[in-house]
OpenMM code with the backbone's topology and positions (N, CA, C; nanometers):
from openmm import Vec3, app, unit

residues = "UNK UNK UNK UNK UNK UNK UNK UNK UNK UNK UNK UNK UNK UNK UNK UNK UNK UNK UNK UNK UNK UNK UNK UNK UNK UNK UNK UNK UNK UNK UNK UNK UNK UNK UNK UNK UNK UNK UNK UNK UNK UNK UNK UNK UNK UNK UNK UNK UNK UNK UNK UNK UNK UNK UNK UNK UNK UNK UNK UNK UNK UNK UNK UNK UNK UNK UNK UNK UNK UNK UNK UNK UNK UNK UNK UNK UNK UNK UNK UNK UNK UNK UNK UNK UNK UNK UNK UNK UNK UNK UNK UNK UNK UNK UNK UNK UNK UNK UNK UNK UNK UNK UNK UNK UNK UNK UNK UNK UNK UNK UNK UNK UNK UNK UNK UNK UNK UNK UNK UNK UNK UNK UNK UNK UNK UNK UNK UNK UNK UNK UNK UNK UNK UNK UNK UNK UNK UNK UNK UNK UNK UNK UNK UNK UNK UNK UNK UNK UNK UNK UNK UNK UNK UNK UNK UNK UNK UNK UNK UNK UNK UNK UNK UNK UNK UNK UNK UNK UNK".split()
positions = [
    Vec3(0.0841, -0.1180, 0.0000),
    Vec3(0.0000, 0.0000, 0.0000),
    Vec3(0.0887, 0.1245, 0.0000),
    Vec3(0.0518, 0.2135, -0.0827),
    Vec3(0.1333, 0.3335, -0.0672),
    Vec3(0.1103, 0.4273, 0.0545),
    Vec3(0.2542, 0.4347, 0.0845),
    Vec3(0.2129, 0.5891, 0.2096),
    Vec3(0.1826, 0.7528, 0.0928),
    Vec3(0.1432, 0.7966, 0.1669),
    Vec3(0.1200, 0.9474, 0.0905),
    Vec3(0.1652, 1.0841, 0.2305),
    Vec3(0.2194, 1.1722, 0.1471),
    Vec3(0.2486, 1.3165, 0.1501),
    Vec3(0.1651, 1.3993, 0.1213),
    Vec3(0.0778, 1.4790, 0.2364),
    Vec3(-0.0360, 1.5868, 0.1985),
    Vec3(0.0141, 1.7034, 0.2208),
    Vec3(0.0852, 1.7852, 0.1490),
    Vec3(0.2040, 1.9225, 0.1343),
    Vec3(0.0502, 2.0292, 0.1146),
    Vec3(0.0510, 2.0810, 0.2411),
    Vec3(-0.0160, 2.2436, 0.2232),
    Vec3(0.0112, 2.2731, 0.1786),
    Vec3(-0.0309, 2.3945, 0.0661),
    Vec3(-0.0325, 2.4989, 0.0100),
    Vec3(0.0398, 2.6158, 0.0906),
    Vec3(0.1358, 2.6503, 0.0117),
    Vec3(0.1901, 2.7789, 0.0762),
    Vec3(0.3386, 2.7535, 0.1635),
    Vec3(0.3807, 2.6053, 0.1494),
    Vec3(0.4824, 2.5073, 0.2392),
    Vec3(0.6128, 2.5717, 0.1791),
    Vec3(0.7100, 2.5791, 0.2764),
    Vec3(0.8244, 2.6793, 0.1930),
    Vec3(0.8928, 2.5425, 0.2514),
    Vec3(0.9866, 2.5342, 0.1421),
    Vec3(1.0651, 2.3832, 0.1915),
    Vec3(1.2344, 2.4593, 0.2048),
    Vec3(1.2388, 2.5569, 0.1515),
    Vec3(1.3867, 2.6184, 0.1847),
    Vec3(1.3581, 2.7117, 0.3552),
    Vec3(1.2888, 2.6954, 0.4175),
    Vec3(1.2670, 2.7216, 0.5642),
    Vec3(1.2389, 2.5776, 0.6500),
    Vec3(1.1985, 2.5638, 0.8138),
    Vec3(1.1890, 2.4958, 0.8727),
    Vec3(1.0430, 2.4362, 0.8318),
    Vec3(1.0054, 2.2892, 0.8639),
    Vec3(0.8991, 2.2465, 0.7466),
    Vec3(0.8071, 2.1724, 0.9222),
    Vec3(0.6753, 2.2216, 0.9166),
    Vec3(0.6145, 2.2062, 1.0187),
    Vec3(0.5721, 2.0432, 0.9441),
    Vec3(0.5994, 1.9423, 1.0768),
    Vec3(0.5684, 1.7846, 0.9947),
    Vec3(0.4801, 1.7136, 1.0602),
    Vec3(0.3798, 1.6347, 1.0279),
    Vec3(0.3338, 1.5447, 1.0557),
    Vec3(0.3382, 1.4202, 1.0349),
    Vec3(0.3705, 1.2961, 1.1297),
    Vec3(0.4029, 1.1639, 1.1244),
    Vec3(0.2835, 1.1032, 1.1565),
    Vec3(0.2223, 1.0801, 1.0422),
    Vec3(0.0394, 0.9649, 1.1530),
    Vec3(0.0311, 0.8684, 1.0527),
    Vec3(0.0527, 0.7268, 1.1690),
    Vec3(-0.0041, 0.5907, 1.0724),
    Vec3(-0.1987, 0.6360, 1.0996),
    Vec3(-0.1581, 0.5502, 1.0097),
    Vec3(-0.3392, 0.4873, 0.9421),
    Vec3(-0.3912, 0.4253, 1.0259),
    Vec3(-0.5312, 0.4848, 1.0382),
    Vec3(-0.5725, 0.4379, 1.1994),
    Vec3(-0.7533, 0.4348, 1.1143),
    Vec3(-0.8000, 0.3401, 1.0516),
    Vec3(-0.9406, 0.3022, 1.0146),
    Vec3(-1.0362, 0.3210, 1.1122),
    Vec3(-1.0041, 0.2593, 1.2233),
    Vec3(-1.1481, 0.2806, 1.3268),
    Vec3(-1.1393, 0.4071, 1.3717),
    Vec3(-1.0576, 0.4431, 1.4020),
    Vec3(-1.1052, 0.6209, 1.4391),
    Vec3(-1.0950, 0.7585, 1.3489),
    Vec3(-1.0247, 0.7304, 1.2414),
    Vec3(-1.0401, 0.8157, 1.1154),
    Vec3(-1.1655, 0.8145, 1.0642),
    Vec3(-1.2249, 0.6966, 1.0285),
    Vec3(-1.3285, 0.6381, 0.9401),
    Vec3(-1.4702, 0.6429, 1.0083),
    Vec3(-1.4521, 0.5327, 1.1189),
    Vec3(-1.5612, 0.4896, 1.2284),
    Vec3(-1.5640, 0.5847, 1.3450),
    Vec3(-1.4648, 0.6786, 1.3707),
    Vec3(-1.4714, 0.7564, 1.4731),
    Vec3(-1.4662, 0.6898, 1.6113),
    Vec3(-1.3979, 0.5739, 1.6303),
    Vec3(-1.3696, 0.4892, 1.7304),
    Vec3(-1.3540, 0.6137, 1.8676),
    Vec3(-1.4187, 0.5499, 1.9876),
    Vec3(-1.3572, 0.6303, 2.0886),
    Vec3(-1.2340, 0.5683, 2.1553),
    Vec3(-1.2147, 0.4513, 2.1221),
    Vec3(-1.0656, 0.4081, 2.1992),
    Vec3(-0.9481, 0.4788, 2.1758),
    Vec3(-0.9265, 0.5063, 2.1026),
    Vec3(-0.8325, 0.6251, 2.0135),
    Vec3(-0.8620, 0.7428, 2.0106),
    Vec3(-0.7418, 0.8442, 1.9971),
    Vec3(-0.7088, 0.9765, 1.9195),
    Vec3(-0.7316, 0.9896, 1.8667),
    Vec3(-0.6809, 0.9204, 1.7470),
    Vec3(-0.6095, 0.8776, 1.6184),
    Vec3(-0.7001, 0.9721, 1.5078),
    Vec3(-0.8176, 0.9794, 1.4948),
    Vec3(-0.9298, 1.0509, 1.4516),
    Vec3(-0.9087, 1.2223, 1.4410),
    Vec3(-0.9034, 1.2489, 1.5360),
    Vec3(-0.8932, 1.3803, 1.6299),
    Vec3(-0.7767, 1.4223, 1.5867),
    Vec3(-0.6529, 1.3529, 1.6157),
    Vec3(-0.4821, 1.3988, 1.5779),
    Vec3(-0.4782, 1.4351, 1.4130),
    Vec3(-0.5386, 1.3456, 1.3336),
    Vec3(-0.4849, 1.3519, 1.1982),
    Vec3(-0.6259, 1.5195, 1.1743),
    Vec3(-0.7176, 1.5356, 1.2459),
    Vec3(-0.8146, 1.6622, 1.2053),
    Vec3(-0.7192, 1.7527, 1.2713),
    Vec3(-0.6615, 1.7473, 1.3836),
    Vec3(-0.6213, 1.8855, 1.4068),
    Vec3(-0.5353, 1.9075, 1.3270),
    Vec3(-0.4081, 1.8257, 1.2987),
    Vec3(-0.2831, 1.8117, 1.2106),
    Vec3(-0.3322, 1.8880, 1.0449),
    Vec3(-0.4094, 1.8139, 1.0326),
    Vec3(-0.4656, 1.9175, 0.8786),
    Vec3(-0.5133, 2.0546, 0.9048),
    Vec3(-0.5685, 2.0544, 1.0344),
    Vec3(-0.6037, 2.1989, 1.0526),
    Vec3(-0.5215, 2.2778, 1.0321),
    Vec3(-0.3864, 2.2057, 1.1305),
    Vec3(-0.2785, 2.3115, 1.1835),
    Vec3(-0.2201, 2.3356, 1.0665),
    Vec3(-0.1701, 2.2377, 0.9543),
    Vec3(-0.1037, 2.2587, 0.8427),
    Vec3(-0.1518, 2.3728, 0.7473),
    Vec3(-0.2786, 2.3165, 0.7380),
    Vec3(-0.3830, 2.4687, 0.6797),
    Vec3(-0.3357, 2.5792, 0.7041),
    Vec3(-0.3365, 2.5890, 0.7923),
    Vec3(-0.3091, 2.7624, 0.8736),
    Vec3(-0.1813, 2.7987, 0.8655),
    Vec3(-0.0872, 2.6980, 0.9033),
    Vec3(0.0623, 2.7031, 0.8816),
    Vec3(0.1670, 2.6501, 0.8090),
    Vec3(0.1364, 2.5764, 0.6858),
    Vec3(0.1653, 2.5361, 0.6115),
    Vec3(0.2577, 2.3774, 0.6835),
    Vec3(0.2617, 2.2929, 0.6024),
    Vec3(0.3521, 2.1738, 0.6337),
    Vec3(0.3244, 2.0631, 0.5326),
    Vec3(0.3449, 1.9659, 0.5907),
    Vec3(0.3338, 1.8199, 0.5266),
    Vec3(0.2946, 1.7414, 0.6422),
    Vec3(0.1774, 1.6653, 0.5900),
    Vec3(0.1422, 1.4946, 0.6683),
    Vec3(0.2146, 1.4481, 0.5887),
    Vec3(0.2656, 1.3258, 0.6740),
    Vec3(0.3426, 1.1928, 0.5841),
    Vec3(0.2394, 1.1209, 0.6525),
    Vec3(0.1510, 1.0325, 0.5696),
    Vec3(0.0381, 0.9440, 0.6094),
    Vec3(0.0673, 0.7488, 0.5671),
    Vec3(0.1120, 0.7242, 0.6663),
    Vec3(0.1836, 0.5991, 0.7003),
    Vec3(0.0742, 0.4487, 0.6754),
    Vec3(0.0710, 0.4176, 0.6066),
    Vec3(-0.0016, 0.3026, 0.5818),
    Vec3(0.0027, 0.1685, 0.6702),
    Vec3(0.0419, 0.2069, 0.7880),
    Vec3(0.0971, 0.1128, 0.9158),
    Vec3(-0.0715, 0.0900, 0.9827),
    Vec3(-0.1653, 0.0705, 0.9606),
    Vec3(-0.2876, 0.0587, 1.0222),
    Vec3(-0.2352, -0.0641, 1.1459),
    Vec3(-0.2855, -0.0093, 1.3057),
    Vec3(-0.3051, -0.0792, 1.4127),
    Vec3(-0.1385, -0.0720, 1.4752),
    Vec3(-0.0629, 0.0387, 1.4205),
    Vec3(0.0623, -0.0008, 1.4781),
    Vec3(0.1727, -0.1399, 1.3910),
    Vec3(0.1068, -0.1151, 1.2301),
    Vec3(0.1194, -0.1638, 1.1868),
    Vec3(0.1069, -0.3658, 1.1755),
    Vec3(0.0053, -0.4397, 1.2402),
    Vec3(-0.0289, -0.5093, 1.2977),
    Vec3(-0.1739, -0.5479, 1.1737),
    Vec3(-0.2088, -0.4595, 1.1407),
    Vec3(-0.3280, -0.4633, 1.0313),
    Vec3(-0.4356, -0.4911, 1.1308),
    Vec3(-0.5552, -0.4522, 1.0242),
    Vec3(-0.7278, -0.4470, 1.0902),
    Vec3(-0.7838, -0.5324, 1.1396),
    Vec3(-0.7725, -0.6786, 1.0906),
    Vec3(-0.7936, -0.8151, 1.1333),
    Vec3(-0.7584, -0.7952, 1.2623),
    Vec3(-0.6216, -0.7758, 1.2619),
    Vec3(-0.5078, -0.8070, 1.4301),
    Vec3(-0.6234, -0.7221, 1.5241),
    Vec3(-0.5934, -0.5427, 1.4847),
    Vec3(-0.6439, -0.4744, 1.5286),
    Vec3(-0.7740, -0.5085, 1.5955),
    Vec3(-0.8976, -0.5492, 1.5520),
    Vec3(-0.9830, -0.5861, 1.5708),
    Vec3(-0.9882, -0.7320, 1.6979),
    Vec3(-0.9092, -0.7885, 1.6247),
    Vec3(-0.8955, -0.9187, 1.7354),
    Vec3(-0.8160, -0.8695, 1.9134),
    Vec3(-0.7300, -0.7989, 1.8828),
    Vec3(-0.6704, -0.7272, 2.0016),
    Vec3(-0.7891, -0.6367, 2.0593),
    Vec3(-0.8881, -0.5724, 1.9630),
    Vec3(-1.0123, -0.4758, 2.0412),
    Vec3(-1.0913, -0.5877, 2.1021),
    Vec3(-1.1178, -0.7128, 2.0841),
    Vec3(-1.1800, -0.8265, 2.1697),
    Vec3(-1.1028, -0.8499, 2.3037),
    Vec3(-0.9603, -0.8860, 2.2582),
    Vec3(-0.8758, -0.8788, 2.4151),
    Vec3(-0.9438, -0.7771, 2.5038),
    Vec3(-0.9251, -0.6369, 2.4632),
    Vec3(-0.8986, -0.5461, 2.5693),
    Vec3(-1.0535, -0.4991, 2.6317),
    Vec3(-1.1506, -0.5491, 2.5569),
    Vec3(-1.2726, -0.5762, 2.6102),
    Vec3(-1.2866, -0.6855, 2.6921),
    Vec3(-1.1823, -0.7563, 2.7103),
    Vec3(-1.1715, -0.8693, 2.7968),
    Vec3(-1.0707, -0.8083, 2.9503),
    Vec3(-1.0477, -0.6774, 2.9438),
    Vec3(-0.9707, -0.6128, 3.0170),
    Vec3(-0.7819, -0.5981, 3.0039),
    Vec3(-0.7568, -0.5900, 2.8966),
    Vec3(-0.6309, -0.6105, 2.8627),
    Vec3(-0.6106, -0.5006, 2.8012),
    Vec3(-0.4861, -0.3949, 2.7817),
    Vec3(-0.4344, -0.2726, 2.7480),
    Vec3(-0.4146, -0.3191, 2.6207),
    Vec3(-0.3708, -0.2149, 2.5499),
    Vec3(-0.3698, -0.2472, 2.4095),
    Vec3(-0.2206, -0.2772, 2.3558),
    Vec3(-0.1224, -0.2842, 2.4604),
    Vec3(0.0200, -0.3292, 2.4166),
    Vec3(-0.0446, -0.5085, 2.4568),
    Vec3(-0.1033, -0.5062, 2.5767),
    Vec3(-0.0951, -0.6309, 2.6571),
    Vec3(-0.1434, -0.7330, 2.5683),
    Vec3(-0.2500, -0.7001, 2.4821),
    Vec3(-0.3521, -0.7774, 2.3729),
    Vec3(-0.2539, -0.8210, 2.2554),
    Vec3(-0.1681, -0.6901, 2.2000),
    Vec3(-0.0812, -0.7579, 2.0716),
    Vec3(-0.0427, -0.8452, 2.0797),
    Vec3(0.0464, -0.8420, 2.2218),
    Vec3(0.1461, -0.9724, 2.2600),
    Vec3(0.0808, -1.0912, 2.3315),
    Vec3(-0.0498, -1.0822, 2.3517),
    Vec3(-0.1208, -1.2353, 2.3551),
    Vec3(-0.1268, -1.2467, 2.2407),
    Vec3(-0.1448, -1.1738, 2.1311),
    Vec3(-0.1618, -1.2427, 1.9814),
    Vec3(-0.0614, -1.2972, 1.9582),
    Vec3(0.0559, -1.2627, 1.9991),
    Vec3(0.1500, -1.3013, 1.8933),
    Vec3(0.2247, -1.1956, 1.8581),
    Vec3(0.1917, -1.0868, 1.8653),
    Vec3(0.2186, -0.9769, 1.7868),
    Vec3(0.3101, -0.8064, 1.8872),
    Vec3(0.4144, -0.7902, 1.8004),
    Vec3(0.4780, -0.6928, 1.8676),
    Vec3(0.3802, -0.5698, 1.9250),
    Vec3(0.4115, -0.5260, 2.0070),
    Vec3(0.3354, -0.3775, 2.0638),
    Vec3(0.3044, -0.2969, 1.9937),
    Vec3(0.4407, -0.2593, 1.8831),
    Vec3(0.4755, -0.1375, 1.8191),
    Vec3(0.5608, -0.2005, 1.6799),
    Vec3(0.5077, -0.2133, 1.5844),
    Vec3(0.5487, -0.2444, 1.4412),
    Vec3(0.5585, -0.1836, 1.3598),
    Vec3(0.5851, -0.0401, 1.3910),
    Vec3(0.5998, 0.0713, 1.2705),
    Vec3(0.6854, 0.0540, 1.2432),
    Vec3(0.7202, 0.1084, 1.1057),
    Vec3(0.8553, 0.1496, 1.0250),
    Vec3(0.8183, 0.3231, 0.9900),
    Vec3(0.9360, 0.4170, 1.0962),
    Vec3(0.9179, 0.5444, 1.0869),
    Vec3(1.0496, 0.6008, 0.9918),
    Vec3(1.1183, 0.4710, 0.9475),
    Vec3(1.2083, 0.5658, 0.8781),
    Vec3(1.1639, 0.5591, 0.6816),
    Vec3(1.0417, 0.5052, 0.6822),
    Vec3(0.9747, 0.5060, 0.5487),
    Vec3(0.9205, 0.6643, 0.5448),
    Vec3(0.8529, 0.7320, 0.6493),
    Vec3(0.8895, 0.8908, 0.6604),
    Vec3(1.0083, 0.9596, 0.5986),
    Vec3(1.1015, 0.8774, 0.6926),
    Vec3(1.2586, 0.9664, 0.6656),
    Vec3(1.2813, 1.0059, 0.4844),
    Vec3(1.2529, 0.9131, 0.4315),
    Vec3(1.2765, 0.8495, 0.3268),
    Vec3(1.2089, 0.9791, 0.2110),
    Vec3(1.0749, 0.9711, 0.2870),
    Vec3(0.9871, 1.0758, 0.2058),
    Vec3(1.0242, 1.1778, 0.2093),
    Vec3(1.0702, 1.2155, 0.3449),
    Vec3(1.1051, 1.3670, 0.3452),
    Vec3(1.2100, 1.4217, 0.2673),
    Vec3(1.3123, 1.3104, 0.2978),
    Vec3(1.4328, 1.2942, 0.2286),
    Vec3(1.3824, 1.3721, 0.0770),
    Vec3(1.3162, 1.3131, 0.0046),
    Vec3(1.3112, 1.2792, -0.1362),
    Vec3(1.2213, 1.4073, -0.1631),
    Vec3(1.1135, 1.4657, -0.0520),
    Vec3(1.0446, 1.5723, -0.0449),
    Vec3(1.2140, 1.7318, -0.0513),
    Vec3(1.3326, 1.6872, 0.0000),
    Vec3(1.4158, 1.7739, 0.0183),
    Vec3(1.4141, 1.8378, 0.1695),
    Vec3(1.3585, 1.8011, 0.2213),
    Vec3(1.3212, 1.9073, 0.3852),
    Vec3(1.4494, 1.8810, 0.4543),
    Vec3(1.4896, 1.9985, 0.4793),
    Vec3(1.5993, 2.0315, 0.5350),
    Vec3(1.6535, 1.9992, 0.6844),
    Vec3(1.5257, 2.0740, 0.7463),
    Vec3(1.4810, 2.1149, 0.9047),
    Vec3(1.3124, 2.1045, 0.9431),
    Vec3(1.2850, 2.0471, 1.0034),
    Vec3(1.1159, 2.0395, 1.0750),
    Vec3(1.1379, 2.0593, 1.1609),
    Vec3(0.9648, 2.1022, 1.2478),
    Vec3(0.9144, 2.0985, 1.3555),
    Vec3(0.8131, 1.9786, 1.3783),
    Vec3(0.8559, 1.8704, 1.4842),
    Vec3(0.7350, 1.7714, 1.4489),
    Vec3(0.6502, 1.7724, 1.5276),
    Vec3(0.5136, 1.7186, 1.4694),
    Vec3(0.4086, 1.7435, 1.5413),
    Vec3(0.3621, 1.6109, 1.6051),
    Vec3(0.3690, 1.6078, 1.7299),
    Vec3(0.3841, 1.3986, 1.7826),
    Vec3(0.3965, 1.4595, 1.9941),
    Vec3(0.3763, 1.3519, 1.9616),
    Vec3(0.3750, 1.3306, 2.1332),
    Vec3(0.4691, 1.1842, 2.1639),
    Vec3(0.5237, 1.1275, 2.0349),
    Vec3(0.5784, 1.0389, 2.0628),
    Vec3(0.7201, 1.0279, 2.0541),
    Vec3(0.8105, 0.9755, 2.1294),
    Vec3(0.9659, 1.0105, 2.1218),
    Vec3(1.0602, 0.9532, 2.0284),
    Vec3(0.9859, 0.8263, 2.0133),
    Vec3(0.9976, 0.7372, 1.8918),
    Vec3(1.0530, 0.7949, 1.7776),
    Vec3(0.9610, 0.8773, 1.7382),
    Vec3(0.9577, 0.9685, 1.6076),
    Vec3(1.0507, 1.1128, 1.6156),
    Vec3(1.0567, 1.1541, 1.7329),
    Vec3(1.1644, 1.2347, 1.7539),
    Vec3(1.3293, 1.1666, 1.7443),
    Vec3(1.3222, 1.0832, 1.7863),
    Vec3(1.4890, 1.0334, 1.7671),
    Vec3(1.4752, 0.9260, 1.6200),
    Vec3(1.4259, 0.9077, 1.5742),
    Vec3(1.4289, 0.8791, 1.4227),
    Vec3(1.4772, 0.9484, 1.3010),
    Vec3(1.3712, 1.1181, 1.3528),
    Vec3(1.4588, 1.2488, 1.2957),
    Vec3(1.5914, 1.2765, 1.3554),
    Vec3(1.6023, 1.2816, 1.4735),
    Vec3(1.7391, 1.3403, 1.5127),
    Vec3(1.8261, 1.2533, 1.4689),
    Vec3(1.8365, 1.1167, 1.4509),
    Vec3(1.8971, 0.9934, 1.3989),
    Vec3(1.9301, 1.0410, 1.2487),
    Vec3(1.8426, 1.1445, 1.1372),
    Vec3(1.8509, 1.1549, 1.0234),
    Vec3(1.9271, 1.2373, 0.9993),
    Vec3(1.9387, 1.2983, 0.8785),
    Vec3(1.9985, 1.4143, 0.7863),
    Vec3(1.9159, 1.5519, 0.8417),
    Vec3(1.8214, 1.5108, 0.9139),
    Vec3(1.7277, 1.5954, 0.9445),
    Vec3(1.7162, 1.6407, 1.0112),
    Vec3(1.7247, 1.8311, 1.0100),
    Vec3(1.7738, 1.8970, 1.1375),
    Vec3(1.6204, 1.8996, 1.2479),
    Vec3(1.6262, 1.8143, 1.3544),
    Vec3(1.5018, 1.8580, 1.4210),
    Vec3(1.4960, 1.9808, 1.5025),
    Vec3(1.3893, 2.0966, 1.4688),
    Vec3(1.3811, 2.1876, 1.5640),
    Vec3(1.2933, 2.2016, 1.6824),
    Vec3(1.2363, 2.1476, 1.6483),
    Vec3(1.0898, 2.1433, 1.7801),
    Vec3(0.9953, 2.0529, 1.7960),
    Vec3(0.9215, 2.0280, 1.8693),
    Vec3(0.8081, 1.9447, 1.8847),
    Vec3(0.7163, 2.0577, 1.8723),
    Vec3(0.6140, 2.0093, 1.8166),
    Vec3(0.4169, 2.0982, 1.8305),
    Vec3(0.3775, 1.9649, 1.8924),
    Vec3(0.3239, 1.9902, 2.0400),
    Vec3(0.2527, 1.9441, 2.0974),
    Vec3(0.1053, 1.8900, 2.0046),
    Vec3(0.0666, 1.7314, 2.0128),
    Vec3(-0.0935, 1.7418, 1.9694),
    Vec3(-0.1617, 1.6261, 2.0665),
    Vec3(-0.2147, 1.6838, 2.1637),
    Vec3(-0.2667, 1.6310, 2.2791),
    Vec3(-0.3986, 1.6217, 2.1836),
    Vec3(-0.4821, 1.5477, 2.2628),
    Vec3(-0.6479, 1.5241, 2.2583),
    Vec3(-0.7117, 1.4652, 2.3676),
    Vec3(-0.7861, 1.5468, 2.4330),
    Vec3(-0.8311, 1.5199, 2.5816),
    Vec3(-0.9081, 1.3620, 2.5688),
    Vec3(-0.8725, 1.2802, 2.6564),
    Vec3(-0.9075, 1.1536, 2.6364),
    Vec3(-1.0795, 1.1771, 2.7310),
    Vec3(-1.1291, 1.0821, 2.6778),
    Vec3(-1.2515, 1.0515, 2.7131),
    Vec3(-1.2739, 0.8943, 2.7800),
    Vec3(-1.3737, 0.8721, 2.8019),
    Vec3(-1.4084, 0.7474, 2.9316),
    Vec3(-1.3701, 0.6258, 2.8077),
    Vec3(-1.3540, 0.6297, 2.7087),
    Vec3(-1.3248, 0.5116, 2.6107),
    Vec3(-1.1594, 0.5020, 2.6084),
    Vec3(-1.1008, 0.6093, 2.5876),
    Vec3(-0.9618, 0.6506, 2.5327),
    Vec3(-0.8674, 0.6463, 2.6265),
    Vec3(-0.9533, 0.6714, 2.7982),
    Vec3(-0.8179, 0.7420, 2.8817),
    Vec3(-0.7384, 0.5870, 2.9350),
    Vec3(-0.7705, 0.4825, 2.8903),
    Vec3(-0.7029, 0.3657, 2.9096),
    Vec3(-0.5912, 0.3748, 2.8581),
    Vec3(-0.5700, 0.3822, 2.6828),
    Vec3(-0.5192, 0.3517, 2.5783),
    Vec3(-0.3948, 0.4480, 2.6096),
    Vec3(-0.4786, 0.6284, 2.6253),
    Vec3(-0.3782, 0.7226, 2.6285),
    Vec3(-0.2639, 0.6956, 2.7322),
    Vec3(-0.3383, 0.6334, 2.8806),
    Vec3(-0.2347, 0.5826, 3.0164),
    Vec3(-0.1057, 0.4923, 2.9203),
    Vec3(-0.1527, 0.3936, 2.8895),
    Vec3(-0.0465, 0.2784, 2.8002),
    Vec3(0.0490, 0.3324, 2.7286),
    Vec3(-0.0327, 0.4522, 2.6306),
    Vec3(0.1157, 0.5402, 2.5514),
    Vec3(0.1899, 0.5935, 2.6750),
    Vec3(0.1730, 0.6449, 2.7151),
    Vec3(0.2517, 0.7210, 2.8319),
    Vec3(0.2930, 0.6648, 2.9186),
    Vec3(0.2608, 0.5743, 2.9787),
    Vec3(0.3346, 0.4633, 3.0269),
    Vec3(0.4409, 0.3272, 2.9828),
    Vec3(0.3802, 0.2619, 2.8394),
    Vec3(0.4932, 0.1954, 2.8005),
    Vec3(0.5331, 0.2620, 2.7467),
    Vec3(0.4790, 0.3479, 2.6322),
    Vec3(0.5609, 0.3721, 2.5051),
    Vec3(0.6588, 0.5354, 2.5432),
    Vec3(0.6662, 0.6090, 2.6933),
    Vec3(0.6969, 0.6860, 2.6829),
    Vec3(0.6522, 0.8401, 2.6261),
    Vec3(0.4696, 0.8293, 2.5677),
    Vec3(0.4106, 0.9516, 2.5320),
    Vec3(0.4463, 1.1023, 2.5604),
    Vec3(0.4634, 1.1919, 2.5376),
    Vec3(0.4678, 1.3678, 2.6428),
    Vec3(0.2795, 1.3529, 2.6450),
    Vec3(0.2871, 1.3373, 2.7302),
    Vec3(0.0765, 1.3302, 2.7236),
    Vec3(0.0961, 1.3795, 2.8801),
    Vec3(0.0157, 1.5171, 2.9141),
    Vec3(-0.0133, 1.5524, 3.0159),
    Vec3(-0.1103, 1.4900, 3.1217),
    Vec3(-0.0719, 1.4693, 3.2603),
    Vec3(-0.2331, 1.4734, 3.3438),
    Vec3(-0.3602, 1.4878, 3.2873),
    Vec3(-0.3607, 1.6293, 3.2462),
    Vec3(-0.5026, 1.6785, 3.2505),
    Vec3(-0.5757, 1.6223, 3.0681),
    Vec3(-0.4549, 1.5008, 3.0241),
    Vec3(-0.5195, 1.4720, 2.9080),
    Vec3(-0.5993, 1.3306, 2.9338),
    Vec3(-0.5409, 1.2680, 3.0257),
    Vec3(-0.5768, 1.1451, 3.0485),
    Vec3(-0.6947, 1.0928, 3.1315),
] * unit.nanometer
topology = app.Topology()
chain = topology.addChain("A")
for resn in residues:
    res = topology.addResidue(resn, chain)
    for name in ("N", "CA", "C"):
        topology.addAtom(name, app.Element.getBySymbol(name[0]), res)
């Protein structure tokens, strides 16, 4: 499946390039899932780009790259009371299966010099700093969790290391 690059209008690529990193997330893009962000992050992210020009790099990694089937079968686990790292790995299946340097790659080939990324995850920050790619900043993109989500959001921030505030969870 192809990943895709959604370059605002108005994106100056010989300045610092405001970025977005979001896998493909079907149930809450699509279905508006409440277990997830995922929905919410990729609307504000287009918002913000709108207004301030940038690039989504839109990652074809659906479920943490794990696919919809998995995905789905792990949403049975955790209705069985199991976190959503805890469910992969009864499947079988790693926590976290992205490939973030298929980004690198794009940007690379996009030319971007220097970004600001827009993530809460650290993952993706030392991937860039790891690159050719001068990182300048993080843009915070919180989304206040709700009675479905504030499980999921605890788990990022707890295993995976999230910047996710108190008052989001």
């Amino acid at each position: 499946m192809p990943h895709i690059a959604l370059i605002a209008k108005g994106t100056d690529f010989d300045k610092t390039v405001n970025v977005r990193i979001h896998s493909e997330c079907i149930t809450g893009e699509v279905f508006h899932s409440q277990k997830c962000e995922c929905g919410q992050q990729l609307d504000s992210a287009m918002k913000y780009m709108q207004e301030n020009g940038g690039i989504i790099i839109y990652l074809r990694q659906e479920g943490r790259n794990i696919g919809i089937i998995n995905k789905l079968k792990a949403y049975a686990l955790q209705e069985q009371g199991m976190d959503t790292v805890q469910a992969n790995l009864e499947l079988g299946l790693p926590a976290d299966d992205r490939n973030f340097g298929i980004a690198i790659e794009i940007l690379e080939k996009l030319k971007v010099k220097s970004l600001n990324l827009m993530t809460n995850n650290p993952e993706k920050i030392r991937i860039i700093q790891e690159s050719k790619i001068k990182f300048n900043s993080r843009i915070p993109l919180q989304i206040k969790s709700n009675e479905s989500s504030a499980r999921y959001l605890k788990t990022k921030k707890d295993f995976f290391g999230h910047f996710l505030d108190g008052e989001n969870l």
